[in-house]
SEBATI-247713 format. One record per residue: residue in three letters; x, y, z of N, C-alpha, C in turn. Coordinates in Angstrom, 3 decimals, always signed. Example, Ala and Ser with C-alpha at 12.3 -4.5 7.8 and 13.67 -1.06 7.14 Angstrom:
2
code  n_x  n_y  n_z  ca_x  ca_y  ca_z  c_x  c_y  c_z
ALA  +13.190  -5.690  +7.800  +12.300  -4.500  +7.800  +13.200  -3.300  +7.800
SER  +12.850  -2.250  +7.080  +13.670  -1.060  +7.140  +12.900  +0.030  +7.870
END
This chain:
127
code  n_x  n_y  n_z  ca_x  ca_y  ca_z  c_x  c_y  c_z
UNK  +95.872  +94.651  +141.130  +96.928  +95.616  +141.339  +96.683  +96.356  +142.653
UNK  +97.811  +96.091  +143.521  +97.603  +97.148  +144.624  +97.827  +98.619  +144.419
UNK  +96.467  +99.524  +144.587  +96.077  +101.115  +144.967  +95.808  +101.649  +145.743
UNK  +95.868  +103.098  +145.577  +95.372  +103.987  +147.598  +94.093  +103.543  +147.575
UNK  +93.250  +103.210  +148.718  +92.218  +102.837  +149.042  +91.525  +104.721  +148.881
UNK  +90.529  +104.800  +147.870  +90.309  +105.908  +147.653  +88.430  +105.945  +147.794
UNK  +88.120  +106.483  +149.082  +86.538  +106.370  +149.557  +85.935  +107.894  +148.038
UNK  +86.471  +108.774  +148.434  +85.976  +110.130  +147.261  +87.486  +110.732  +147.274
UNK  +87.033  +111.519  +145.757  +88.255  +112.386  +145.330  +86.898  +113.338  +143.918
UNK  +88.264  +114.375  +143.605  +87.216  +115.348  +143.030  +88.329  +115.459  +141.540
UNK  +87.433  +114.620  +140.471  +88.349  +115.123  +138.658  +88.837  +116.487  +139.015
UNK  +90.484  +116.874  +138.510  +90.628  +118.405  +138.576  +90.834  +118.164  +136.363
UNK  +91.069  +117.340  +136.157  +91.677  +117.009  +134.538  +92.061  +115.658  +134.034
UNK  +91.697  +115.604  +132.502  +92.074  +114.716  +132.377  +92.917  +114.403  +130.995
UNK  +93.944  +113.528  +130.884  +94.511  +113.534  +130.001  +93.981  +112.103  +128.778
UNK  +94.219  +112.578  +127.049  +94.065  +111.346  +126.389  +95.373  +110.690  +126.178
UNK  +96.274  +109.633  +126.687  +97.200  +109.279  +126.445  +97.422  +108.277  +125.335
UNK  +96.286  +108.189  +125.052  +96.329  +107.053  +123.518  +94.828  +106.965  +123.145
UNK  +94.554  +106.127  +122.179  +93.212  +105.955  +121.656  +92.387  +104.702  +122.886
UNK  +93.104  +103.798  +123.673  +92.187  +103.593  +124.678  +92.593  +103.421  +126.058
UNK  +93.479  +104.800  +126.262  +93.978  +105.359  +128.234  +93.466  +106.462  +127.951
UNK  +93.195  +106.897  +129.665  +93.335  +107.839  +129.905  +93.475  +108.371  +131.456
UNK  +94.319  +109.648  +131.703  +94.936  +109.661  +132.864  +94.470  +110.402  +133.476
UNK  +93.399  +110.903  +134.925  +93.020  +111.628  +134.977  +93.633  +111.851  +136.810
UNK  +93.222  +113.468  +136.671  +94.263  +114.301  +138.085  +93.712  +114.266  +138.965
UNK  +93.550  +113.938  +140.367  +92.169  +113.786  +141.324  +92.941  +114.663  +142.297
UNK  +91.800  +115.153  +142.913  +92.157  +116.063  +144.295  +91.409  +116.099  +145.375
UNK  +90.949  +116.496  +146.453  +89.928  +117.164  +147.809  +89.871  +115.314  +147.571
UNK  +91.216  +114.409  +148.286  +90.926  +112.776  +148.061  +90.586  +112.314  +149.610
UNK  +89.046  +111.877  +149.770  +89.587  +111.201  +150.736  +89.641  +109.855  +151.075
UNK  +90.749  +109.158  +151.645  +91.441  +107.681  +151.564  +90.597  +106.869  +152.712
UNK  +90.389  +105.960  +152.205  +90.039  +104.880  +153.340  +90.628  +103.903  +154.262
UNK  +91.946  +104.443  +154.494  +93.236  +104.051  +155.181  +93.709  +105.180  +155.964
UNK  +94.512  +104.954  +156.313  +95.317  +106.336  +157.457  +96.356  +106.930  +156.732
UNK  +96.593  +106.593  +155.046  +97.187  +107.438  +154.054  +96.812  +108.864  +153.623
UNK  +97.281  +109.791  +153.933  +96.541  +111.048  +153.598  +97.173  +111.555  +151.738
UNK  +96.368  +111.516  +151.310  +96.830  +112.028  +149.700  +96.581  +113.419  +149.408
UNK  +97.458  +113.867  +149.093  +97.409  +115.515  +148.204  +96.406  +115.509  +146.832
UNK  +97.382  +114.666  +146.203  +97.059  +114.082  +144.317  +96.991  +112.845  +143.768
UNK  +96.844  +112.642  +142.684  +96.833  +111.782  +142.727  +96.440  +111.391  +140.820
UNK  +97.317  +110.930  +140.263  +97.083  +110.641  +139.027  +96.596  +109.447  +138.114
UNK  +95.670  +109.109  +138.297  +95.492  +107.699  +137.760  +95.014  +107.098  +136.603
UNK  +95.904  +106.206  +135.810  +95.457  +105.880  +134.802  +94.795  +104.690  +134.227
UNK  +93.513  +104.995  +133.482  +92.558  +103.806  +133.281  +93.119  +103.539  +131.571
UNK  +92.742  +102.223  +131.668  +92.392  +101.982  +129.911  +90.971  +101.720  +130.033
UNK  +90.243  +101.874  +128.489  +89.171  +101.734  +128.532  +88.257  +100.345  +128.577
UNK  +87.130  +100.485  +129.191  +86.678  +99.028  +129.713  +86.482  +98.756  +130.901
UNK  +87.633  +99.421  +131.505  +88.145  +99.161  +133.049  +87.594  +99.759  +134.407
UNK  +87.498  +99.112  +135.985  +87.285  +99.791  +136.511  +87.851  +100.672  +137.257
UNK  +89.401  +99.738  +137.267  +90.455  +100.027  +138.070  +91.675  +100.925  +137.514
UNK  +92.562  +101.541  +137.805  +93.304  +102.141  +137.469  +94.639  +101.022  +137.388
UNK  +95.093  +101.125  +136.224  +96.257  +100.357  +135.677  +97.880  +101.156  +136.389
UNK  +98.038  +102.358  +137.033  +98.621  +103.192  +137.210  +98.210  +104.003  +138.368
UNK  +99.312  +104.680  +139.402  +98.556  +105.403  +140.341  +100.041  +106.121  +140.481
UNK  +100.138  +107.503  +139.916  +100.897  +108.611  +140.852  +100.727  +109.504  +142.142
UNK  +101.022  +109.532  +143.326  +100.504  +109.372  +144.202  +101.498  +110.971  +144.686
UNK  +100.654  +111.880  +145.694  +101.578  +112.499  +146.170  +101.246  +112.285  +147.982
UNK  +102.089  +111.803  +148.704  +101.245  +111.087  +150.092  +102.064  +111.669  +151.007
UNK  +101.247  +112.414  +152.040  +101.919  +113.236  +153.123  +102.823  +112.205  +153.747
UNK  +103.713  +112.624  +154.219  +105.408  +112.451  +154.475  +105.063  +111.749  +155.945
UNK  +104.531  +112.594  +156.747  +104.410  +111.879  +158.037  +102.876  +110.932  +158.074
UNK  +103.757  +110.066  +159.005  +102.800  +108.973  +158.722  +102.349  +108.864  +160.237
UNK  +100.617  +108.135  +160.787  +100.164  +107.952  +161.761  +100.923  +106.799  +162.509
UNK  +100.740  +106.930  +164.417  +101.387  +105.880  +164.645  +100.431  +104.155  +164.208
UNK  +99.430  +104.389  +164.505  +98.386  +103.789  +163.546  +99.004  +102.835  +162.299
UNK  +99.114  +103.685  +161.301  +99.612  +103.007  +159.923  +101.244  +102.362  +160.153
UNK  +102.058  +103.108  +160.960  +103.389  +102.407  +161.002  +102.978  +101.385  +161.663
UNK  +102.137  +101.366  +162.734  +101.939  +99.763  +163.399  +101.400  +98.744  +162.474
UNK  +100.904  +99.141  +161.598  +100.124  +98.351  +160.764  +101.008  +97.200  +159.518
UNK  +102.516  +98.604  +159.636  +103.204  +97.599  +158.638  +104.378  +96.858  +159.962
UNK  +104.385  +97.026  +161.256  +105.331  +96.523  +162.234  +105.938  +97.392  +162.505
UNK  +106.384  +98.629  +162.611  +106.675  +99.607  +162.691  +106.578  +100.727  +164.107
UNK  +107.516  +101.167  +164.445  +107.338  +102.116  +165.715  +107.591  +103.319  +164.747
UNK  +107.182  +104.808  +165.904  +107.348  +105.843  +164.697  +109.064  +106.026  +164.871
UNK  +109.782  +106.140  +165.913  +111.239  +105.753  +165.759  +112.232  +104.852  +164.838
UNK  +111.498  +103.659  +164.279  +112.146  +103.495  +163.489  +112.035  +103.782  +161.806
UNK  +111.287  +104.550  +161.605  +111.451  +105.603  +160.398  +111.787  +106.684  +160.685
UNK  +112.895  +107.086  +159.324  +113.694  +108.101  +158.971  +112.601  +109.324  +159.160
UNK  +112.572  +110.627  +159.591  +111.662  +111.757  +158.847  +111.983  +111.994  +157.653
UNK  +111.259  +112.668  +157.085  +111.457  +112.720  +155.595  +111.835  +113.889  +155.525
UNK  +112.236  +114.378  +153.754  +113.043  +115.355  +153.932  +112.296  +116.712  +153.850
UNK  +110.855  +116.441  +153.327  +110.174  +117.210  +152.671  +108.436  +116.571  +152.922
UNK  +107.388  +117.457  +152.481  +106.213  +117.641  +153.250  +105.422  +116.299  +152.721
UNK  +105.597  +116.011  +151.393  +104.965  +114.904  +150.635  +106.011  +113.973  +149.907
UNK  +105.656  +112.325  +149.509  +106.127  +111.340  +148.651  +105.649  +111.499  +147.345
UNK  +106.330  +111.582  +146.822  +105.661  +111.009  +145.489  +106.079  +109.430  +144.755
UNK  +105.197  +108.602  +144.821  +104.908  +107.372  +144.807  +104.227  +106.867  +143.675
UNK  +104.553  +105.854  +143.581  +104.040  +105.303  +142.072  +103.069  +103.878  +141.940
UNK  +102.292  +103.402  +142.303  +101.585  +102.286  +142.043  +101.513  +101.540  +140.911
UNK  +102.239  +100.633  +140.346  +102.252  +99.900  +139.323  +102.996  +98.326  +139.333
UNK  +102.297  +97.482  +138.420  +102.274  +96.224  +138.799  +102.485  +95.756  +140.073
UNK  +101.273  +95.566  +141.007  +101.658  +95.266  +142.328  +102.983  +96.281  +142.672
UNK  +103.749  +97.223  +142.689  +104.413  +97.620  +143.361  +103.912  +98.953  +143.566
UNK  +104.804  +99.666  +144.472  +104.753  +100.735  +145.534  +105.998  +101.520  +145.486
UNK  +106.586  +102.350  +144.675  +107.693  +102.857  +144.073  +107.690  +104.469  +144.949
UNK  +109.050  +104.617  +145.599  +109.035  +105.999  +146.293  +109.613  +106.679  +145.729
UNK  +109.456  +107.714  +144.932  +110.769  +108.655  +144.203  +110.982  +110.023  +145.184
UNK  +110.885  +109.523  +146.689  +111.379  +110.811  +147.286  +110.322  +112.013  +148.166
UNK  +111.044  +112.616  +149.006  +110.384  +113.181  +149.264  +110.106  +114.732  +148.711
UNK  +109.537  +115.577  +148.799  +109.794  +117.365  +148.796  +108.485  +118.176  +149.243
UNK  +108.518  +119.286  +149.614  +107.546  +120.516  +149.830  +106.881  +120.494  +148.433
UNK  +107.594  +120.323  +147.376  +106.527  +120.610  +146.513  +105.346  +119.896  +145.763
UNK  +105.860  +118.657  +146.333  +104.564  +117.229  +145.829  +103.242  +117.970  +146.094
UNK  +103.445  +118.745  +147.177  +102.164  +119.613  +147.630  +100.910  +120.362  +147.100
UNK  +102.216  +120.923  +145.905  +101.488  +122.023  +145.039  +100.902  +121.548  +144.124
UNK  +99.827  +121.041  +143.849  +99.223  +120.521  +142.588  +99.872  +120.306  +140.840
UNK  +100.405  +121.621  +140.678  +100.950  +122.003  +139.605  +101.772  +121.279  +139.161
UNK  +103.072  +121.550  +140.614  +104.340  +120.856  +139.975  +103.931  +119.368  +140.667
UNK  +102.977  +118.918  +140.922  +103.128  +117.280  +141.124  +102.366  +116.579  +139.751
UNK  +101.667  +117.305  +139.271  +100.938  +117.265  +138.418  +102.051  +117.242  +137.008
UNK  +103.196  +118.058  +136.938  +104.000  +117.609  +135.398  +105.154  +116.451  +136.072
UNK  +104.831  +116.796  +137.557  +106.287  +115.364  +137.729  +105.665  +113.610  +137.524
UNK  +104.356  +113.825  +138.022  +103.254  +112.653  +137.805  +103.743  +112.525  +136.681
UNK  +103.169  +113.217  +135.281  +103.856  +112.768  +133.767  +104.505  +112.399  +133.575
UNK  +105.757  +113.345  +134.098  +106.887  +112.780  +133.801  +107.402  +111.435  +134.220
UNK  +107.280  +111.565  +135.815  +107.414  +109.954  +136.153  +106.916  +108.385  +135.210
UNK  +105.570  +108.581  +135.109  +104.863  +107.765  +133.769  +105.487  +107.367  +132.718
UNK  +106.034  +108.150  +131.924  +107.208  +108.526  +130.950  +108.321  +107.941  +131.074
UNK  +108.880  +108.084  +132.139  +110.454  +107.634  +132.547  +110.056  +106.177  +132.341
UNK  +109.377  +105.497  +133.417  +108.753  +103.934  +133.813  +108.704  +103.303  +132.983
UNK  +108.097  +104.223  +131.507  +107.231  +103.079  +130.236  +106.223  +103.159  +130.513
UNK  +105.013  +103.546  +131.490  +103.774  +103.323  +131.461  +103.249  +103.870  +130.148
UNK  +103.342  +105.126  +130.328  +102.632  +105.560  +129.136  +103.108  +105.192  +127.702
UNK  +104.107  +104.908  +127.517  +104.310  +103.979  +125.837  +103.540  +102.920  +126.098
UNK  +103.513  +101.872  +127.305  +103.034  +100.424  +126.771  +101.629  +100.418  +127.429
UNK  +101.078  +101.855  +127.642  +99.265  +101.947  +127.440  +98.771  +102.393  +126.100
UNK  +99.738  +103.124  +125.667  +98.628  +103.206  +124.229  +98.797  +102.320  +123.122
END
């Protein structure tokens, strides 16, 4: 499954989402790519090393660096509307639900992470 390349990050919580997931809140992340992450929610089942799930909150502007990387000039991306993405990692995909100022704040990225999970099906077809 493709995930943020994540060198350190620091547990802020963790959730039991069934008798063998669990989702835990990471923060102070730092990436081993030119992706800068706020948050970051990821969910393991047990056994595992990898995270089955990744809610992501990923600063909005991106290096000219990383746009070259996908073919990209920084001109031909839109600015965004707002300071962070919130992004979703699951089955091989890379899901954008947008931008805003508030992906920022731990808190509220932290019940939209859930919620997002929720909407998807992740969390019914982990436990």
């Amino acid at each position: 499954m493709r995930t943020p390349d994540i060198k350190d990050a620091r547990p802020l919580r963790e959730y039991v989402l069934g008798p063998a997931h669990v989702a835990v809140l990471l923060i102070d992340i730092v990436s081993g790519d030119d992706m800068e992450y706020a948050h970051l929610l990821a969910v393991y089942r047990d056994g595992t090393t990898g995270p089955i799930a990744v809610v992501s909150a990923e600063r909005a502007e991106q290096s000219a660096e990383f746009l070259a990387e996908l073919g990209l000039e920084p001109g031909d991306v839109a600015p965004a509307d707002g300071s962070h993405f919130l992004c979703v990692f699951h089955d091989d995909q890379h899901l954008n639900f947008g931008a805003d100022d508030k992906w920022a704040d731990v808190a509220e990225f932290e019940l939209e992470a859930l919620a997002v999970l929720s909407r998807l099906g992740v969390l019914e077809t982990t436990q």
